[in-house]
N, C-alpha and C positions, 0 to 999 in steps of 0.2 A: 289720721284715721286710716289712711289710704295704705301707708306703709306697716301697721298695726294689721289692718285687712290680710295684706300681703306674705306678712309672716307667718299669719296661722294659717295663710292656707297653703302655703309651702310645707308649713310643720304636718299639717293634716296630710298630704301627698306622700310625705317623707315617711310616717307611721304607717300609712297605708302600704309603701313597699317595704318596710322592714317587715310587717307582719307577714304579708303575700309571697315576696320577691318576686314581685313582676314585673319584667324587663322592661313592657313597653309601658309602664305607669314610669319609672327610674326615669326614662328617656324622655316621658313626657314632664315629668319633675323639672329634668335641666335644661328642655326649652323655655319653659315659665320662667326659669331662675331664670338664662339669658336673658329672655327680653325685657323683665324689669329692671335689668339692670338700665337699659335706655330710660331717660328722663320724663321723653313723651309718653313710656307704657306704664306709669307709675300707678294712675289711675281706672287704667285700662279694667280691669279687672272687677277691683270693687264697682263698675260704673255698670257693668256686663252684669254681675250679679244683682244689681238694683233692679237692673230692666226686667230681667229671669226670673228672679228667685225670690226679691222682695214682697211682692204681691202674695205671697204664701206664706207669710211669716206667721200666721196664725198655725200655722199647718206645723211648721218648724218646733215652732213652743211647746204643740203638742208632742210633739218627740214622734210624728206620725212616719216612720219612714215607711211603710207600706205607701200613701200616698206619693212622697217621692218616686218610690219604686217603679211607683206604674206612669208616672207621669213621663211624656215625652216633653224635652223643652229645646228649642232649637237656639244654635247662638251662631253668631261669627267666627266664635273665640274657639270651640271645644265642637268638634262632629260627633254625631249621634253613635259613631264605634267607639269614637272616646268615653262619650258618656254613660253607653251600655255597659264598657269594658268597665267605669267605674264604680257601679252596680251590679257586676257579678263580681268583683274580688272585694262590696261592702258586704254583698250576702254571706259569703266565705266567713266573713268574721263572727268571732264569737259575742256573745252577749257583752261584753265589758267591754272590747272592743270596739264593736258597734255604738257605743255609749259616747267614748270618747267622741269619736266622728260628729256624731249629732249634738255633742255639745260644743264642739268647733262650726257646726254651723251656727248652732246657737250665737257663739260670740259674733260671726260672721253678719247673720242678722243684724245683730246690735250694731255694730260698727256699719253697716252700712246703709241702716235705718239715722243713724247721728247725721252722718256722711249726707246725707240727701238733707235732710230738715238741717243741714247748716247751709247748705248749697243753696236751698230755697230764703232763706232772713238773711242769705247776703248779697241775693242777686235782686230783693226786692227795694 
């Protein structure tokens, strides 16, 4: 699930600067790709979004991105310029655009709503 996680949201980064061509999203793309290529950061990610993002998946389903928009979420992984900068080049996007995005969270969701509820009936 983890590497499933990891792909779309690499794909999602990658869409986001072919549309934009924004340097410093490209640059933050292939620090991502680095590190997962190490073993230990396999799960990094999806584990980060569980803690963040999870809790909102009602919000998600809604397809609410205004709520995203306005939310602040703090992480280890990503700083809050990071995170701005990737809410003003999702505003930038056009409608279909913006669709795609939120249906990549969507799947993100899923995969890391499985990701947790198998984590949990295997550690019990």
């Amino acid at each position: 699930m983890a590497e499933e996680f990891n792909k779309i949201f690499l794909n999602m980064l990658n869409f986001l600067y072919e549309k934009t061509g924004n340097t410093k999203l490209r640059k933050f793309y292939l620090l991502i790709n680095n590190t997962l290529e190490e073993e230990e950061n396999k799960n990094k990610y999806i584990e980060n979004f569980i803690i963040k993002v999870l809790q909102y998946k009602d919000e998600v389903f809604k397809k609410n991105d205004t709520f995203f928009l306005n939310l602040e979420i703090e992480s280890s992984l990503f700083t809050n310029k990071e995170v701005n900068n990737f809410k003003q080049l999702y505003k930038s996007l056009n409608t279909k655009d913006k669709n795609i995005i939120i249906d990549n969270f969507i799947k993100m969701t899923i995969l890391s709503e499985n990701y947790f509820l198998n984590y949990l009936s295997t550690s019990s």
